[in-house]
C-alpha positions in Angstrom: 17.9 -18.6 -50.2 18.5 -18.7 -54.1 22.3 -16.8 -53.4 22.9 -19.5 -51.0 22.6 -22.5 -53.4 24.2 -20.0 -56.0 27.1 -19.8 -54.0 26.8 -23.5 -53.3 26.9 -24.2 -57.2 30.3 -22.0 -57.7 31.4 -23.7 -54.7 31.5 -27.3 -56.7 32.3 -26.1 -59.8 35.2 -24.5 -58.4 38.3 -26.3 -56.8 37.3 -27.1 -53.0 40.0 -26.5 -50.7 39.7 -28.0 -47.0 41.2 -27.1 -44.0 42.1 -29.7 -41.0 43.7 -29.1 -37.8 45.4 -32.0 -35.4 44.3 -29.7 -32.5 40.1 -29.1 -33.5 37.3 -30.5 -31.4 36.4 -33.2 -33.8 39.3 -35.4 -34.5 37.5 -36.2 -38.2 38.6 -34.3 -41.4 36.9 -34.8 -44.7 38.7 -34.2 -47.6 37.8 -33.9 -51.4 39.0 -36.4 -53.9 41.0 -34.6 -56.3 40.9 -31.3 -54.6 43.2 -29.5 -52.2 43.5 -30.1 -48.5 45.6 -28.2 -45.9 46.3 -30.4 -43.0 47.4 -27.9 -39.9 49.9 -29.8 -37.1 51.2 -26.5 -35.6 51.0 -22.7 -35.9 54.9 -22.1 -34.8 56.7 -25.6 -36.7 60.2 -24.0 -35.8 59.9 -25.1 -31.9 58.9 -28.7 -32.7 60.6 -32.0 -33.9 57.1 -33.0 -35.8 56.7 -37.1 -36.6 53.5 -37.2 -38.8 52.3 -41.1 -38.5 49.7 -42.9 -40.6 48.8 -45.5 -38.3 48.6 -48.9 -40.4 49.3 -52.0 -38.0 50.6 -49.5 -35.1 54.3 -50.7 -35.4 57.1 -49.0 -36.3 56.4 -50.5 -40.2 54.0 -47.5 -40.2 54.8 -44.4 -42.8 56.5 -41.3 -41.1 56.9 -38.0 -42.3 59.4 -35.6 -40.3 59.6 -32.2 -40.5 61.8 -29.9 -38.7 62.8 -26.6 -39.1 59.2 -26.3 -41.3 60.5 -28.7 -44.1 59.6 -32.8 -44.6 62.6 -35.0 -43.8 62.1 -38.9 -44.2 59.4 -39.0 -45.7 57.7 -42.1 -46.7 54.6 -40.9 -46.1 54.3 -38.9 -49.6 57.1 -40.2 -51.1 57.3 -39.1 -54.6 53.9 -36.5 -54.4 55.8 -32.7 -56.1 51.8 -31.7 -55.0 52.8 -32.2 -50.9 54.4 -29.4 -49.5 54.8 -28.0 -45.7 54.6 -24.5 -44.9 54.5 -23.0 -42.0 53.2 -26.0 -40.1 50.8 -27.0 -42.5 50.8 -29.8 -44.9 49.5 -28.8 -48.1 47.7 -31.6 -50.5 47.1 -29.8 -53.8 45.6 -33.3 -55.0 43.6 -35.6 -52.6 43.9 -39.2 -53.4 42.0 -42.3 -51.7 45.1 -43.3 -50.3 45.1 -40.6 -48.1 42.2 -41.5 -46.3 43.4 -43.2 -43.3 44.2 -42.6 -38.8 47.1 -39.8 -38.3 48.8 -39.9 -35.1 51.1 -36.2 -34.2 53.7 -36.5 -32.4 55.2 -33.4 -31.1 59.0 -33.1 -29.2 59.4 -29.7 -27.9 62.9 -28.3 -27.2 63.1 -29.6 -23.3 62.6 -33.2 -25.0 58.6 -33.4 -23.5 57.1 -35.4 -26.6 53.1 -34.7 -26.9 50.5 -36.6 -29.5 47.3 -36.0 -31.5 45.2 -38.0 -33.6 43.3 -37.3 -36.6 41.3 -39.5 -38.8 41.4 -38.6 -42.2 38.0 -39.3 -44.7 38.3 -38.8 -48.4 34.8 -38.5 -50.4 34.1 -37.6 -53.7 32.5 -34.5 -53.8 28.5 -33.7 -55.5 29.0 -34.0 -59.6 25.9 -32.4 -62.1 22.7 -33.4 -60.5 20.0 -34.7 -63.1 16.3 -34.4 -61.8 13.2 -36.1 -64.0 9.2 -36.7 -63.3 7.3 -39.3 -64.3 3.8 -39.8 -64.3 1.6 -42.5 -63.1 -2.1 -43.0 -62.0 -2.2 -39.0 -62.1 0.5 -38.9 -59.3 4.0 -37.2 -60.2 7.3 -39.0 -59.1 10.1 -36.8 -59.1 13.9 -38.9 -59.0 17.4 -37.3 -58.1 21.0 -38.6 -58.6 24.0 -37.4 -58.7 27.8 -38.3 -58.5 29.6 -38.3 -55.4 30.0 -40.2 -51.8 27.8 -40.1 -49.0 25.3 -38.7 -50.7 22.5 -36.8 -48.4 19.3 -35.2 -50.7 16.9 -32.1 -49.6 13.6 -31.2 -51.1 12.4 -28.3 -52.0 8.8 -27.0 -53.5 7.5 -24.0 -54.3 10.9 -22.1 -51.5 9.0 -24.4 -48.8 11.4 -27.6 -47.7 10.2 -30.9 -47.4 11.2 -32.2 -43.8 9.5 -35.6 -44.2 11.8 -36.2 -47.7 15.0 -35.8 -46.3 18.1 -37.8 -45.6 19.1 -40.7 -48.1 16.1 -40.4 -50.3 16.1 -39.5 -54.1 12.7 -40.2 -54.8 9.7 -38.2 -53.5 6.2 -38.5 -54.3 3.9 -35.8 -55.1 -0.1 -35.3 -54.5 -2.2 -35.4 -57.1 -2.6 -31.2 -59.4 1.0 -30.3 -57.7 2.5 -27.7 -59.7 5.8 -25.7 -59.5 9.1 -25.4 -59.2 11.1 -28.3 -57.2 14.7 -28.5 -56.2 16.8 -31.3 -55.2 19.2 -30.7 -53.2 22.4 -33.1 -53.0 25.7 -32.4 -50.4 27.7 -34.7 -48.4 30.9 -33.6 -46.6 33.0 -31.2 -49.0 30.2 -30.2 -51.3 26.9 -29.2 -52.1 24.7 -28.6 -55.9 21.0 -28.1 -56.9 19.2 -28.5 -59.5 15.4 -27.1 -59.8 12.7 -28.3 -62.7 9.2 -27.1 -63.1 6.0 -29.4 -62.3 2.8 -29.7 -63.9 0.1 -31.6 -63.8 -0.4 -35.1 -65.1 -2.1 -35.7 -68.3 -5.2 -37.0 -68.3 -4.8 -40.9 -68.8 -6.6 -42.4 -71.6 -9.8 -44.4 -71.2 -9.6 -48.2 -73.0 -13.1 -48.3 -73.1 -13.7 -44.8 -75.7 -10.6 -46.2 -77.6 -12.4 -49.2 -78.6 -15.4 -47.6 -78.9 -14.4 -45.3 -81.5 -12.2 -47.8 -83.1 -15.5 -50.1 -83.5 -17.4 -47.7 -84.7 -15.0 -46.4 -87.5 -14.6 -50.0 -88.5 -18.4 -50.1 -88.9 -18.7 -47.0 -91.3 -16.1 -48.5 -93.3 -17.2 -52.2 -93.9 -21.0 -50.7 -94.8 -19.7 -48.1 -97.6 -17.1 -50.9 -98.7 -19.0 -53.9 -99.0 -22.6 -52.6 -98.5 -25.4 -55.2 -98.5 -22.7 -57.6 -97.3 -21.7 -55.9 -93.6 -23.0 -58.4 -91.1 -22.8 -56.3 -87.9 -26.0 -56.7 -85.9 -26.1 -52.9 -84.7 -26.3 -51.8 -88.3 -27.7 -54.6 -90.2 -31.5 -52.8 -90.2 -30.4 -49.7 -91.4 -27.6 -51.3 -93.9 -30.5 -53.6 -95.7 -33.2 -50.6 -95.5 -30.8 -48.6 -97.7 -30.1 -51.0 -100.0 -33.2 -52.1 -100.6 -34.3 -47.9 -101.5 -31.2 -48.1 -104.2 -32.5 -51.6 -106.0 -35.8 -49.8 -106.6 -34.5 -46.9 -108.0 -32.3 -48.4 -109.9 -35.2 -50.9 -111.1 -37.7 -47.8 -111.5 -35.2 -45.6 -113.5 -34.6 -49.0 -116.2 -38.2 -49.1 -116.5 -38.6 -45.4 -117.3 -35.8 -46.1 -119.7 -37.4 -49.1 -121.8 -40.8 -47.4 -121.9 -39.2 -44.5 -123.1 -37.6 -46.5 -125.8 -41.0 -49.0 -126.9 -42.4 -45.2 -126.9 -40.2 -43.9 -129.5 -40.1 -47.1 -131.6 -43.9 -46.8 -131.7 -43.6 -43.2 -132.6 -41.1 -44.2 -135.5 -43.2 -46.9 -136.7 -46.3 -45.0 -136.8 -44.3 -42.3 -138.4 -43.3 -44.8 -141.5 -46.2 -46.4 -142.2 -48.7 -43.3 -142.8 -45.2 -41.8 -145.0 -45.5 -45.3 -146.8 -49.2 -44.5 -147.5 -49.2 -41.5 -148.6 -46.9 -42.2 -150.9 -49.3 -45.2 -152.4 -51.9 -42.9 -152.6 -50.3 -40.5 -154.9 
């Protein structure tokens, strides 16, 4: 499967030349804008007068291309085109414009004058250009999305080398169940061409929960307005414990300038008692 679409890649990339017949089943061509088409009227040329028509309002106003003897003669119909060229019965388009979309009617005049006619319809589309593929997430579900360049665009899906038959035709969305993983290819032809492109799926990301958000937002905000502003916090979840701790730091703080001025009307006692026995003693003598 994987040289398939390989081949399918350098098929695009490459220049896409078409082949068309006035005498095939299906009297519908398609044709590649921009590429190369080779539009068969006979095998043997040399034993018909050939009138190539592109049938406009069906009168005579119409453009005509003759060829006899294998070479164009009158021809309106690609007047002024050095890419047109007939050989061997075969017009050659080395580069496909819209214009050349459009009803061909063949008209054939053997040599016993018996004059024969075919028709062809010619279709031009633009063939697949580089195929993007992206996922996006949502509600745990992956949506995969497709597009591409080109007309007439058909897509196929592809997971995991299994194709998905209910995702097919003109769709270039697809859905996915929830914990899919692995690899998924969108497909994209039409008419003249086909690409691929295949991306690698994983699971969703767990979505985030509004309710934890603000939950740890409150409670950070909380720790921060009690070592900020302390005493002040007015929070009614923390007010108990904010007041109990401040209340333990006044008293400490109150004990420890207690301790401090007792220490101090100690040593001033000390001194005092200190200088007046020296003040005695020194009476006595």
């Amino acid at each position: 499967m994987m040289l398939i679409f390989g081949l399918m890649l350098l098929q695009t990339a490459a220049c896409l030349e078409l082949n068309c017949c006035f005498n095939q089943k299906h009297q519908i061509c398609y044709a590649a804008l921009g590429h190369k088409l080779n539009l068969q009227m006979m095998l043997d040329a040399n034993e018909y007068d050939l009138k190539l028509i592109k049938i406009i309002n069906n009168n005579r106003n119409d453009l005509v291309c003759r060829v006899r003897n294998d070479r164009m003669r009158e021809c309106d119909l690609y007047k002024n085109r050095t890419e047109v060229t007939v050989i061997n019965g075969t017009v050659m388009i080395n580069h496909v414009i819209r214009a050349d979309s459009g009803n061909y009617k063949l008209r054939l005049v053997d040599s016993d004058g018996t004059e024969t006619s075919r028709d062809l319809q010619v279709i031009v589309e633009a063939p697949i250009g580089s195929v993007n593929v992206s996922i996006s997430c949502s509600s745990n579900q992956s949506s995969v999305f497709c597009s591409s360049e080109g007309d007439q665009i058909t897509y196929n899906w592809i997971l995991n080398g299994e194709i998905l038959e209910n995702e097919t035709m003109v769709r270039n969305t697809i859905h996915l169940n929830e914990g899919t993983v692995g690899n998924i290819s969108c497909s994209v032809k039409n008419h003249v061409s086909h690409s691929q492109k295949t991306i690698r799926v994983k699971p969703c990301p767990e979505p985030t929960s509004p309710a934890v958000t603000s939950s740890l937002t409150s409670t950070v905000t909380i720790s921060t307005q009690t070592s900020v502003y302390g005493a002040t916090t007015a929070h009614d979840t923390q007010r108990p414990e904010c007041v109990c701790s401040v209340s333990v730091v006044f008293v400490l703080v109150w004990c420890f300038q207690l301790m401090v001025l007792l220490g101090l009307l100690g040593g001033f006692h000390i001194y005092m008692r200190h200088t007046s026995g020296k003040k005695q003693e020194d009476q006595q003598e």
